[in-house]
MIVEX-39583 format. One record per residue (C-alpha): x, y, z; residue in three letters; residue number from 0. Coordinates in steps of 0.25 Angstrom, whole numbers, plus 5000, padded with zeros to 4 digits. Last residue first. Example, Ala and Ser with C-alpha at 12.3 -4.5 7.8 and 13.67 -1.06 7.14 Angstrom:
REM residues 2
> 5055 / 4996 / 5029 / ser / 1
> 5049 / 4982 / 5031 / ala / 0
//
This chain:
REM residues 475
> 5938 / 5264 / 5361 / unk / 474
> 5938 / 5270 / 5349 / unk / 473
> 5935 / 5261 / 5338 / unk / 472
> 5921 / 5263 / 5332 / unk / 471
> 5918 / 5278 / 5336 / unk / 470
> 5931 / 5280 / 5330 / unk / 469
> 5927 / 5273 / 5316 / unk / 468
> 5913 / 5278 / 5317 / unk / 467
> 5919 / 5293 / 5317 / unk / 466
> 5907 / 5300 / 5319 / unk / 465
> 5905 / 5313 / 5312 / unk / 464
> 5904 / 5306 / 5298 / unk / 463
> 5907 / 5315 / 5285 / unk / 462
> 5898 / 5323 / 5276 / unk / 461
> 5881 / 5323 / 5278 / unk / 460
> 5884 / 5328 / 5290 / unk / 459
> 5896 / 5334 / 5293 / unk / 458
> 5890 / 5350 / 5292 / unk / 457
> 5884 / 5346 / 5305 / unk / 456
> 5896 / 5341 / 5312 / unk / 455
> 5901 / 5349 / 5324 / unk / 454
> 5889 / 5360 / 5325 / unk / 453
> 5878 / 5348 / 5323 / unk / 452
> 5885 / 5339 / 5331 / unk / 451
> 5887 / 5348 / 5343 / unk / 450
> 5871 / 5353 / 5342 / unk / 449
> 5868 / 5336 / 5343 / unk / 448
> 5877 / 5334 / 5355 / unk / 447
> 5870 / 5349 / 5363 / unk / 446
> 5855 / 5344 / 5358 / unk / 445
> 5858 / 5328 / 5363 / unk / 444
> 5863 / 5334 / 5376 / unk / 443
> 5852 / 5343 / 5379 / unk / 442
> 5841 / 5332 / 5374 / unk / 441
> 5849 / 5324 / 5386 / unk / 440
> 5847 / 5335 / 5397 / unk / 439
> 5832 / 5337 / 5391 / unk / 438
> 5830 / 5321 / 5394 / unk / 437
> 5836 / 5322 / 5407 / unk / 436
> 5827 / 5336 / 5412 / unk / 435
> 5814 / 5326 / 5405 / unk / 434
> 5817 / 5317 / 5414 / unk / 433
> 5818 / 5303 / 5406 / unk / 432
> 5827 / 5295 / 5414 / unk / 431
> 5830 / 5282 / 5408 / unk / 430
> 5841 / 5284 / 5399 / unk / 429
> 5849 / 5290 / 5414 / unk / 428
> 5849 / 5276 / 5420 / unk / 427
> 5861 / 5273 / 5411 / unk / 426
> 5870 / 5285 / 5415 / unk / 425
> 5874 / 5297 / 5409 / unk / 424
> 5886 / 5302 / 5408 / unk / 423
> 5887 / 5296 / 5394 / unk / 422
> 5877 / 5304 / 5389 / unk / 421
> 5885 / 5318 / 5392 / unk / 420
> 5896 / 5312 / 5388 / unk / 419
> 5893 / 5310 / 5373 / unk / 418
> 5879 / 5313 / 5372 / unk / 417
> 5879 / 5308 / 5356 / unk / 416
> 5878 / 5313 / 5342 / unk / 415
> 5884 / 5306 / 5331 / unk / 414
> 5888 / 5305 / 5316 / unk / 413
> 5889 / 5294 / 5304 / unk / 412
> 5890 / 5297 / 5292 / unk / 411
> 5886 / 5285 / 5284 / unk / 410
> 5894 / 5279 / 5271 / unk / 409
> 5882 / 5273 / 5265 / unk / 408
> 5886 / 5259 / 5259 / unk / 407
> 5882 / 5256 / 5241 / unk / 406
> 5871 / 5251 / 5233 / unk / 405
> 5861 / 5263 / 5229 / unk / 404
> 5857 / 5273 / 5241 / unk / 403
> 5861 / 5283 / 5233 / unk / 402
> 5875 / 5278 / 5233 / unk / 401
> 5880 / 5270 / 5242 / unk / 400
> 5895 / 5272 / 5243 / unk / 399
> 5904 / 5258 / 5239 / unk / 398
> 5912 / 5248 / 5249 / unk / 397
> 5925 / 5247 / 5248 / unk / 396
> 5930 / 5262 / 5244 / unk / 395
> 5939 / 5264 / 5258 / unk / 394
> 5929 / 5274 / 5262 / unk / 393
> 5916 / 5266 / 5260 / unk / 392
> 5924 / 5254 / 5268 / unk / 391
> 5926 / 5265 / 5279 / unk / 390
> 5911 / 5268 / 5277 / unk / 389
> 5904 / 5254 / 5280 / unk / 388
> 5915 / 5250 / 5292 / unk / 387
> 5909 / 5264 / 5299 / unk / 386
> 5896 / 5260 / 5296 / unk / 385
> 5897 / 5245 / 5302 / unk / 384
> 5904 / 5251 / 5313 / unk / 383
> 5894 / 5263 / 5316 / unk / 382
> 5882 / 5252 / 5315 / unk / 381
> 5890 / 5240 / 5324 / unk / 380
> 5893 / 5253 / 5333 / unk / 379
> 5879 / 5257 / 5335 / unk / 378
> 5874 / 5241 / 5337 / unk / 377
> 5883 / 5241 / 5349 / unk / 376
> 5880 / 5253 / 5354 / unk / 375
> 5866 / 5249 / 5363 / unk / 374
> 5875 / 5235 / 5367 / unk / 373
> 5886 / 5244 / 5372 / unk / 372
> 5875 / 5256 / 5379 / unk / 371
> 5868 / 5242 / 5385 / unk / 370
> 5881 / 5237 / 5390 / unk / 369
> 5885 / 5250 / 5396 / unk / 368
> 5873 / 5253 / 5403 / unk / 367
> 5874 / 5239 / 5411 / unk / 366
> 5885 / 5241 / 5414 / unk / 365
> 5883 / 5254 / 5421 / unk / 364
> 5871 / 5249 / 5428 / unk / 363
> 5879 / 5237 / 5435 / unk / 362
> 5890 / 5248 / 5438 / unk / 361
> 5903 / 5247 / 5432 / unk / 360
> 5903 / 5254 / 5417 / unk / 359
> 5917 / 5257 / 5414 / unk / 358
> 5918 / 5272 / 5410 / unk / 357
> 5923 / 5275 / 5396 / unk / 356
> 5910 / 5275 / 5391 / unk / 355
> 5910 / 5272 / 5373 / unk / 354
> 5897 / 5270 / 5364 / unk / 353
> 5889 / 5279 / 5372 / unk / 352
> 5874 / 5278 / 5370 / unk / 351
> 5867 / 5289 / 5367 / unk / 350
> 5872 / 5293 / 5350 / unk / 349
> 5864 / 5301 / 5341 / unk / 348
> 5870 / 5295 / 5328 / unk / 347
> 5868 / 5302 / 5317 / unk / 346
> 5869 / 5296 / 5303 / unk / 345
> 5873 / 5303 / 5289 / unk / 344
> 5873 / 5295 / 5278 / unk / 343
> 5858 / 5302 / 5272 / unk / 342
> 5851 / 5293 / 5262 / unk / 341
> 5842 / 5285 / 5273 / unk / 340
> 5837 / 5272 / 5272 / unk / 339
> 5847 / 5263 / 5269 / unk / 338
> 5860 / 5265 / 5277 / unk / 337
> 5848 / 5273 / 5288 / unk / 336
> 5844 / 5258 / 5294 / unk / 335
> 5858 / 5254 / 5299 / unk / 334
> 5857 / 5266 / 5308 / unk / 333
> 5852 / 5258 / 5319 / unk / 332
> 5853 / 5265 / 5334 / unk / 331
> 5856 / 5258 / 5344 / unk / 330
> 5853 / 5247 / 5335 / unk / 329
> 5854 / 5231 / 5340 / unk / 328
> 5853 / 5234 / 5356 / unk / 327
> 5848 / 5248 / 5355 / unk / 326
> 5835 / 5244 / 5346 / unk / 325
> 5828 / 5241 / 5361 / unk / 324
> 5821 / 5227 / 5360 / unk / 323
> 5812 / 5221 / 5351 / unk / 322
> 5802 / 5208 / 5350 / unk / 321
> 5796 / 5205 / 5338 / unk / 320
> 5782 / 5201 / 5337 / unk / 319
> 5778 / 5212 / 5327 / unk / 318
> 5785 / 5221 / 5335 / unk / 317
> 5787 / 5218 / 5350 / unk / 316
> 5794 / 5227 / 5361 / unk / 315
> 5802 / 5220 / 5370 / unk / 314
> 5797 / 5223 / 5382 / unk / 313
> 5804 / 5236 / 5390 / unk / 312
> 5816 / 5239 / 5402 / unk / 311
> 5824 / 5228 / 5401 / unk / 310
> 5824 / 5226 / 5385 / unk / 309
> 5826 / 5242 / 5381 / unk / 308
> 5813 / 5242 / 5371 / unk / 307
> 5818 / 5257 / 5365 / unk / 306
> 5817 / 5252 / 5350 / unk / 305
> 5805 / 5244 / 5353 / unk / 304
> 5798 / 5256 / 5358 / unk / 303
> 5800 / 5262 / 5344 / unk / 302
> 5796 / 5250 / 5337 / unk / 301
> 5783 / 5249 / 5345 / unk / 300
> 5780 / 5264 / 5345 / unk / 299
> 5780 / 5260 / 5329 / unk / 298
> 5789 / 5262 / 5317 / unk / 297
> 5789 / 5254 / 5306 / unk / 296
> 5788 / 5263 / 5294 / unk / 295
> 5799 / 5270 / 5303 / unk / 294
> 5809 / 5258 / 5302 / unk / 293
> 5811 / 5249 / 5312 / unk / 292
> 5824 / 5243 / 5314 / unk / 291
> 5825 / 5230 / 5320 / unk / 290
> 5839 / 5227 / 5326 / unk / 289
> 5844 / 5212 / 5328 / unk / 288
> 5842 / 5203 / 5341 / unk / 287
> 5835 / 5193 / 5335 / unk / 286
> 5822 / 5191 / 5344 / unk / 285
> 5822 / 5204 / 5351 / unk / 284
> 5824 / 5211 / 5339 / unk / 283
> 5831 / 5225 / 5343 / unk / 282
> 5823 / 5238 / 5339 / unk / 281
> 5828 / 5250 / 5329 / unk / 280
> 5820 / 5262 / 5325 / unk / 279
> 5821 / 5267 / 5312 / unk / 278
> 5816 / 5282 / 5306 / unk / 277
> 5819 / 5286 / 5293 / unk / 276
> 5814 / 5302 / 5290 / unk / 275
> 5810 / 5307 / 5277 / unk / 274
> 5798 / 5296 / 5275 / unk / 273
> 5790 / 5302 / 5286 / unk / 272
> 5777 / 5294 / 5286 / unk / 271
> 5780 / 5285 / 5297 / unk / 270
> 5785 / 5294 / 5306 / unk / 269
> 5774 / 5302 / 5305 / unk / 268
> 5764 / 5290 / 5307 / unk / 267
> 5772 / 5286 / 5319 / unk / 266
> 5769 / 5299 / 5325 / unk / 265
> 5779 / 5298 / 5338 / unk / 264
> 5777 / 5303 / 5351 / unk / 263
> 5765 / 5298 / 5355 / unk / 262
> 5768 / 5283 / 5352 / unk / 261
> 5783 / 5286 / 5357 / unk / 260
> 5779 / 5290 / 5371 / unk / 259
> 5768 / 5279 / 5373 / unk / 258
> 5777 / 5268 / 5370 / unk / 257
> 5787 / 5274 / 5380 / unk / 256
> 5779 / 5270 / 5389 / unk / 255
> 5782 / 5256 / 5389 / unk / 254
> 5773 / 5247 / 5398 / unk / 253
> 5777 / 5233 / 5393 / unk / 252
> 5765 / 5225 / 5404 / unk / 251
> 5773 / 5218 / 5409 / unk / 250
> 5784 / 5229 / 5412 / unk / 249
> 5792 / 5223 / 5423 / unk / 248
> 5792 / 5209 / 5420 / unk / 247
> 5792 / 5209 / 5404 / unk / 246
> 5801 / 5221 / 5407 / unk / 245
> 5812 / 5210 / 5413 / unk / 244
> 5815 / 5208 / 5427 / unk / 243
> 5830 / 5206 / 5432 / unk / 242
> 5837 / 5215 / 5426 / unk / 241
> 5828 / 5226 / 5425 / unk / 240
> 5825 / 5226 / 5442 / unk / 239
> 5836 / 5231 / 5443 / unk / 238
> 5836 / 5243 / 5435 / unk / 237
> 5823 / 5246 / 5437 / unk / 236
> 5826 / 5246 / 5451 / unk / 235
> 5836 / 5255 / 5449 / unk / 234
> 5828 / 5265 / 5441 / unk / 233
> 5817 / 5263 / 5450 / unk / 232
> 5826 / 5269 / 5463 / unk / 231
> 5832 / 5280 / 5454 / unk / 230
> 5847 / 5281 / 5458 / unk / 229
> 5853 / 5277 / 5444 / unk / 228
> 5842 / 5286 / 5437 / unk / 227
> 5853 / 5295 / 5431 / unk / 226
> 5852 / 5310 / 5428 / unk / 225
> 5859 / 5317 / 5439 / unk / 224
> 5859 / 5331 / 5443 / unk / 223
> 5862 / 5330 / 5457 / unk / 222
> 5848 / 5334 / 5461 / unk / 221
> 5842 / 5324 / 5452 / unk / 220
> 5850 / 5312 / 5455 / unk / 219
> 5847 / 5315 / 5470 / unk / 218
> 5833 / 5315 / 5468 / unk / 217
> 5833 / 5304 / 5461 / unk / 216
> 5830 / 5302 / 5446 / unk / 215
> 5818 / 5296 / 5439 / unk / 214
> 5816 / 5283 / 5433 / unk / 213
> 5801 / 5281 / 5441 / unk / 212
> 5796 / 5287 / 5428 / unk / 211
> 5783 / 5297 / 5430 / unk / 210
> 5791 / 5307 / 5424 / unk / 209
> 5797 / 5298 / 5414 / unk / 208
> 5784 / 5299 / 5405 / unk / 207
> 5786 / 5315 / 5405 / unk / 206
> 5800 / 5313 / 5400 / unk / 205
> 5797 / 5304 / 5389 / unk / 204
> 5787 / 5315 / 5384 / unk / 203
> 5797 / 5325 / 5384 / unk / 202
> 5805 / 5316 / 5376 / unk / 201
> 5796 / 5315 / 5366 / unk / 200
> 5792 / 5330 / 5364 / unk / 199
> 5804 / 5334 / 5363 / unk / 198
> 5808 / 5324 / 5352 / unk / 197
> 5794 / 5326 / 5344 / unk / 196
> 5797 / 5342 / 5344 / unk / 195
> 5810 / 5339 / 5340 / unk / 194
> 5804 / 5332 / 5329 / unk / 193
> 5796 / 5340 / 5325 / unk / 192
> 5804 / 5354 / 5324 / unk / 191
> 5813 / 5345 / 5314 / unk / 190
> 5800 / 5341 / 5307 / unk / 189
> 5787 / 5341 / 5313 / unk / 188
> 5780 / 5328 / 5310 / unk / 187
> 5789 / 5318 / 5301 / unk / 186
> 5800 / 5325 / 5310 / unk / 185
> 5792 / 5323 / 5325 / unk / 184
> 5790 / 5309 / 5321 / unk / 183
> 5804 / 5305 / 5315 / unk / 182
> 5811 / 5312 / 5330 / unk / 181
> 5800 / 5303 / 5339 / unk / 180
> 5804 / 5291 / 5332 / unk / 179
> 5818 / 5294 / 5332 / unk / 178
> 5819 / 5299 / 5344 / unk / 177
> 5811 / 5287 / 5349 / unk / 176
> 5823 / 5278 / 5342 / unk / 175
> 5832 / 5283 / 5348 / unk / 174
> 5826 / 5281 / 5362 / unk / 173
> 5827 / 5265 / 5359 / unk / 172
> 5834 / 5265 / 5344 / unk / 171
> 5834 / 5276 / 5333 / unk / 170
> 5837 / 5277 / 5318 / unk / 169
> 5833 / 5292 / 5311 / unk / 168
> 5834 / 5294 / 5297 / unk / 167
> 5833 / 5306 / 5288 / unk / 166
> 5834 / 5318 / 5298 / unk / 165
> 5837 / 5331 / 5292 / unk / 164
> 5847 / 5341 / 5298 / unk / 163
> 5848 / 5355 / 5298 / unk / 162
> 5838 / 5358 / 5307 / unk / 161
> 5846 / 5360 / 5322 / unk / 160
> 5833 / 5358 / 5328 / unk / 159
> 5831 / 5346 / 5321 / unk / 158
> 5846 / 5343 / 5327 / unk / 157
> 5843 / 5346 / 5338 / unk / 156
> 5832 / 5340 / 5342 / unk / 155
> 5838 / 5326 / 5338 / unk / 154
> 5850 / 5327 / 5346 / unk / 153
> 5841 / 5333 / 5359 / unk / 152
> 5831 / 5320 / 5354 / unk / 151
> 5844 / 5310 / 5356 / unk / 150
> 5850 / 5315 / 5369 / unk / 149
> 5834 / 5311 / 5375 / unk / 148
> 5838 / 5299 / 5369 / unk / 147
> 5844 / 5298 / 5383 / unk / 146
> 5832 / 5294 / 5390 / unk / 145
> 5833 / 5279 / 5384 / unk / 144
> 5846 / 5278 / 5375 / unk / 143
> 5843 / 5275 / 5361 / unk / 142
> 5851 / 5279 / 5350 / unk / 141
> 5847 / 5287 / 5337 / unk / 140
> 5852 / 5288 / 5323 / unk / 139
> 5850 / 5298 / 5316 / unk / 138
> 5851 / 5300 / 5299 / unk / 137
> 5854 / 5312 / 5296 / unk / 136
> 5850 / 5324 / 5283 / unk / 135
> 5857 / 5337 / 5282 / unk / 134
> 5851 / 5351 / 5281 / unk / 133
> 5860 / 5363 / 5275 / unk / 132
> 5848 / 5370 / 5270 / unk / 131
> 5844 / 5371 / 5257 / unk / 130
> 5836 / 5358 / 5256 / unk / 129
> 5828 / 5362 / 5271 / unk / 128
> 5825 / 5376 / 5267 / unk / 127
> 5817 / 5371 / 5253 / unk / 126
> 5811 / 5359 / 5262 / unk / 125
> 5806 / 5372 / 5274 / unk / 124
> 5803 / 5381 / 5264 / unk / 123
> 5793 / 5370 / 5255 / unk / 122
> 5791 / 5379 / 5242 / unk / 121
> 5799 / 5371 / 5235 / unk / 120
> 5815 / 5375 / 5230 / unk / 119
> 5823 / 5366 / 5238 / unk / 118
> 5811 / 5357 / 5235 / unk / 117
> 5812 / 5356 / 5221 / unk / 116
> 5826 / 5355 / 5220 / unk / 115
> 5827 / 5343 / 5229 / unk / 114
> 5817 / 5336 / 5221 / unk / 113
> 5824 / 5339 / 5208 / unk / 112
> 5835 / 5333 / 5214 / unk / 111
> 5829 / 5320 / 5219 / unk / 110
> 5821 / 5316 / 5232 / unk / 109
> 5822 / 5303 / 5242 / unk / 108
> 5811 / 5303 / 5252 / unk / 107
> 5797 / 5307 / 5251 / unk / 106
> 5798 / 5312 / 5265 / unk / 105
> 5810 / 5322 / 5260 / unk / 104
> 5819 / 5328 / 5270 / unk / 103
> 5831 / 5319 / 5268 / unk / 102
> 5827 / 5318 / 5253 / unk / 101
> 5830 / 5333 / 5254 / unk / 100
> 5842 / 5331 / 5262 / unk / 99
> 5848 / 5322 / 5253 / unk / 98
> 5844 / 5331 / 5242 / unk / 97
> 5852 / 5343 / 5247 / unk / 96
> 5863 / 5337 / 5250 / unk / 95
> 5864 / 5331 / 5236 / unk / 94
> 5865 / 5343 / 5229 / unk / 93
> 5853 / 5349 / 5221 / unk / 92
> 5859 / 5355 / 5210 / unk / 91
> 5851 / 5371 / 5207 / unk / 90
> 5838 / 5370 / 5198 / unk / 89
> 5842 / 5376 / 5184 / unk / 88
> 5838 / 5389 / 5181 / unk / 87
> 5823 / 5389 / 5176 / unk / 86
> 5818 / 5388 / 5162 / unk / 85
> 5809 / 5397 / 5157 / unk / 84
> 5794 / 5398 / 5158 / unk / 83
> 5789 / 5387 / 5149 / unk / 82
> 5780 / 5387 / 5137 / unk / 81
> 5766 / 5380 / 5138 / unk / 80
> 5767 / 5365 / 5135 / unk / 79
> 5763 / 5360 / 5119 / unk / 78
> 5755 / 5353 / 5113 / unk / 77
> 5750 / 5365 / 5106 / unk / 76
> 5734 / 5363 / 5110 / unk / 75
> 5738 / 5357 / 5123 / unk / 74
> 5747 / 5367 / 5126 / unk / 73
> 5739 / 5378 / 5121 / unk / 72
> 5727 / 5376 / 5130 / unk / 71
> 5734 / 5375 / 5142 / unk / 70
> 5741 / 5390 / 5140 / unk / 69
> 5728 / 5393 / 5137 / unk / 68
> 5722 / 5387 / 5149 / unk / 67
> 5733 / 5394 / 5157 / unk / 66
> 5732 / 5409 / 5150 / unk / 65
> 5718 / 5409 / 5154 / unk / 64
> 5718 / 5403 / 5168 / unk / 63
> 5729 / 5415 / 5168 / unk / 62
> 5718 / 5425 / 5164 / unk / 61
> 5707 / 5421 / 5171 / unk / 60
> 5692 / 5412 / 5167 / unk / 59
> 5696 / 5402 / 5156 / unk / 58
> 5686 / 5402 / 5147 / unk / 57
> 5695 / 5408 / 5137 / unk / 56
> 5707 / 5399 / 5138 / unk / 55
> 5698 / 5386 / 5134 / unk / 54
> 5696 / 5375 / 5142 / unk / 53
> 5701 / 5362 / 5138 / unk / 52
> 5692 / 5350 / 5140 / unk / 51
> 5688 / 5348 / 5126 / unk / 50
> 5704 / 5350 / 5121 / unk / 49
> 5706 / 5337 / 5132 / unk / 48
> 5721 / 5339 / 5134 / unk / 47
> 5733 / 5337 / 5124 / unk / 46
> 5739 / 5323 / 5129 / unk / 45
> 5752 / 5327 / 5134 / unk / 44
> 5764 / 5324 / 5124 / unk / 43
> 5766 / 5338 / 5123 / unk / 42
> 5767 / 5340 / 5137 / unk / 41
> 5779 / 5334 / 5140 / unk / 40
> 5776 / 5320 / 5148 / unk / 39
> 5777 / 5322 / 5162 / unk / 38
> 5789 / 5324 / 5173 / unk / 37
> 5791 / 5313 / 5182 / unk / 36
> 5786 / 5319 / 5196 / unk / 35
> 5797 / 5329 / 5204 / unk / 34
> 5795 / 5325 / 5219 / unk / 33
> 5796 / 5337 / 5227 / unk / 32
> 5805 / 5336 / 5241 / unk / 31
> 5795 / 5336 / 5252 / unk / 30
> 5785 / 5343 / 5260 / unk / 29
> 5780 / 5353 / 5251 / unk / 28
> 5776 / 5344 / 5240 / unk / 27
> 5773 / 5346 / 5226 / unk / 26
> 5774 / 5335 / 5215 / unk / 25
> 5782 / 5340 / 5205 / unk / 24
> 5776 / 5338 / 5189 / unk / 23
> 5788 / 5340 / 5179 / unk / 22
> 5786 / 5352 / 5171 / unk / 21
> 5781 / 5347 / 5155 / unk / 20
> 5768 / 5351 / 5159 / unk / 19
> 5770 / 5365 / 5157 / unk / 18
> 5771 / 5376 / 5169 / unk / 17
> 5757 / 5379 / 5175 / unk / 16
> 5761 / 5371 / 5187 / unk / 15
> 5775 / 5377 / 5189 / unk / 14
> 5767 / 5392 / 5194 / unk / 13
> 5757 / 5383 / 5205 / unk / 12
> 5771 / 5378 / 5211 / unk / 11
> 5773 / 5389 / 5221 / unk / 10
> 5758 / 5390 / 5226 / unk / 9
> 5757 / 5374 / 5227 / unk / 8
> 5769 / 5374 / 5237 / unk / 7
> 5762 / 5387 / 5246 / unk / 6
> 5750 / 5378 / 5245 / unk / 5
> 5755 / 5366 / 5249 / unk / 4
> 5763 / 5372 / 5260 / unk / 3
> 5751 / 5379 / 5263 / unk / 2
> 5744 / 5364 / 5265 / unk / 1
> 5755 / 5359 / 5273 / unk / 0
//
């Protein structure tokens, strides 16, 4: 950072000896540069102290020499050094490219002149990310035990893909440590940091499932399987679920993932980063309705009790308050970008299927079903309520926000999901965390996400590439 100062103070030192009359710029080589209120003309300036002035023929070098004349004068005359020449005019700034630039910004919203100062700043990587064809998305993030693993091979390629900037971010349950662990490696590392963060995640989640009883049989193994529906412990777990609770099982509210998320995520890092929104949603215990925390508020705590499935964990108590896994009320909110985000565009990274065509008829299977319906319902309130927002939008009854003024946000909506290749799998499968499973599903997540970036890339930003109204009504 300090040669990027340098190299930055190097560039600038020629417009510091222009007149007084040029607007100050506060310099930074991290963000879009803030132009200050520009000063009073020099000739209002009080003349300075004539006692105080040193004379040019002290001065000890030929350009000292010609400055502290050039100084002298001015004050003397009243009046600023002449100007070198007036520049072209600085190209338009369109609107693309200062969305994208508040996008990237940790001081937030920026201006034209803003815009123009960076695309032409010394920073290469801001310069090359303005005059690229980088678009800014909101995610939003399911949860799904072991199958998040889908999630960070969609997230790892789109930061390796590069031409997409991450404003906000909403998770639930696993979702939601995506999007703890993907907001620590960006405030960190950038695109290559957050994929770092990623990898190293799940890697770590598989090395804490080593020593899990959840493993698969050897027969499962052998045929290629995945599922734990033969594992001795899963079925006794399974039983034993419904009839004890985790106040009886886990007395002492052992939960490992704690450790994970506490030395996986820099709290602090996400704390600080104001160019990326991060919300977490949990579900009161006492009332039922969804609590999204907001990154100021982000703890392990928060984190843990968005993933507290109620058979298997404690409720996880904040300030007294009991909470459940966020799936039931929020799986995943998105209510929380309409205000706090600029970009319309929203992507979905989808786990749980909305439709199965098969009839659940196992104990197991139902049971599956019903959770995976009460886990989509609060999704399909959300699409429903955006879809009802932008046909009235269309048909002139409600009026466009504008600049975040008065007005409703016609969202475009997109999705990524497993299709079959995550429907064939079973329940018992979100609970086994072998790395070779967890590298299958990150394979999964890389191939849907590198489909939607060839199919609709060059619609983001334009139209909606989910078609809520069919999603809604098909049957």
């Amino acid at each position: 950072m300090a040669d990027k100062v340098a190299d930055t103070s190097k560039t600038r030192r020629p417009a510091a000896r222009k007149a007084a009359a040029k607007p100050a710029v506060s310099a930074s080589t991290d963000t879009p540069l803030a132009v200050s209120p520009e000063p009073a003309p020099a000739a209002a300036a009080p003349a300075a102290n004539p006692d105080k002035r040193v004379p040019a023929g002290k001065a000890t070098g030929r350009v000292a020499a010609k400055s502290a004349a050039a100084k002298s004068k001015a004050a003397s005359t009243g009046r600023a050094p002449a100007q070198p020449a007036a520049s072209e005019p600085a190209p338009a700034v369109t609107k693309e490219a200062e969305t994208v630039a508040t996008a990237i910004s940790v001081q937030g919203p920026v201006g034209e002149e803003a815009v123009r100062r960076n695309t032409n700043s010394t920073h290469p990587a801001k310069a090359a990310a303005l005059k690229t064809n980088l678009k800014p998305i909101n995610l939003a993030l399911q949860g799904g035990g072991a199958h998040g693993a889908f999630t960070w091979g969609v997230l790892d390629r789109l930061l390796e893909d590069g031409r997409i900037v991450v404003e906000g971010i909403s998770g639930t349950s696993a979702g939601a440590m995506n999007a703890a662990v993907l907001a620590s490696g960006l405030a960190r590392g950038g695109n290559e940091g957050g994929r770092e963060a990623l990898a190293n995640y799940w890697r770590a989640v598989s090395k804490d499932g080593r020593t899990s009883p959840l493993q698969r049989t050897l027969l499962d193994r052998l045929w290629g399987n995945w599922s734990l529906n033969m594992n001795p412990a899963y079925i006794t777990f399974d039983v034993m679920s419904r009839f004890f609770s985790p106040y009886d099982l886990n007395p002492m509210n052992i939960n490992p993932l704690m450790d994970l998320i506490e030395e996986h995520v820099d709290f602090d890092a996400v704390q600080s980063c104001s160019h990326v929104h991060v919300f977490i949603s949990a579900t009161n215990v006492h009332t039922g309705k969804v609590r999204v925390f907001s990154k100021r508020e982000l703890t392990p705590s928060a984190i843990m009790a968005s993933a507290c499935l109620p058979f298997m964990f404690q409720a996880v108590e904040i300030d007294g308050v009991p909470y459940w896994d966020g799936g039931y009320m929020g799986n995943p909110a998105m209510f929380p970008f309409y205000d706090a985000v600029k970009t319309d565009d929203i992507l979905l990274v989808q786990i749980n299927p909305i439709i199965r065509r098969e009839t659940p008829k196992t104990a197991r299977d139902i049971q599956n079903r019903m959770n995976e319906i009460t886990f989509n319902a609060s999704l399909l309130a959300q699409l429903r309520a955006a879809e009802f927002v932008t046909r009235l939008l269309n048909e002139g009854k409600l009026s466009h926000r504008h600049d975040g003024v008065e007005g409703y946000r016609n969202l475009r909506m997109h999705r990524i999901d497993g299709a079959e290749k995550l429907i064939a799998l079973d329940a018992s499968t979100k609970m086994n965390a072998e790395w070779e499973f967890l590298l299958f599903l990150r394979d999964i997540g890389r191939e849907a996400a590198d489909g939607f970036l060839e199919r609709h890339y060059d619609d983001i930003g334009v139209r909606s590439t989910l078609d809520v109204h069919e999603e809604l009504t098909r049957g």
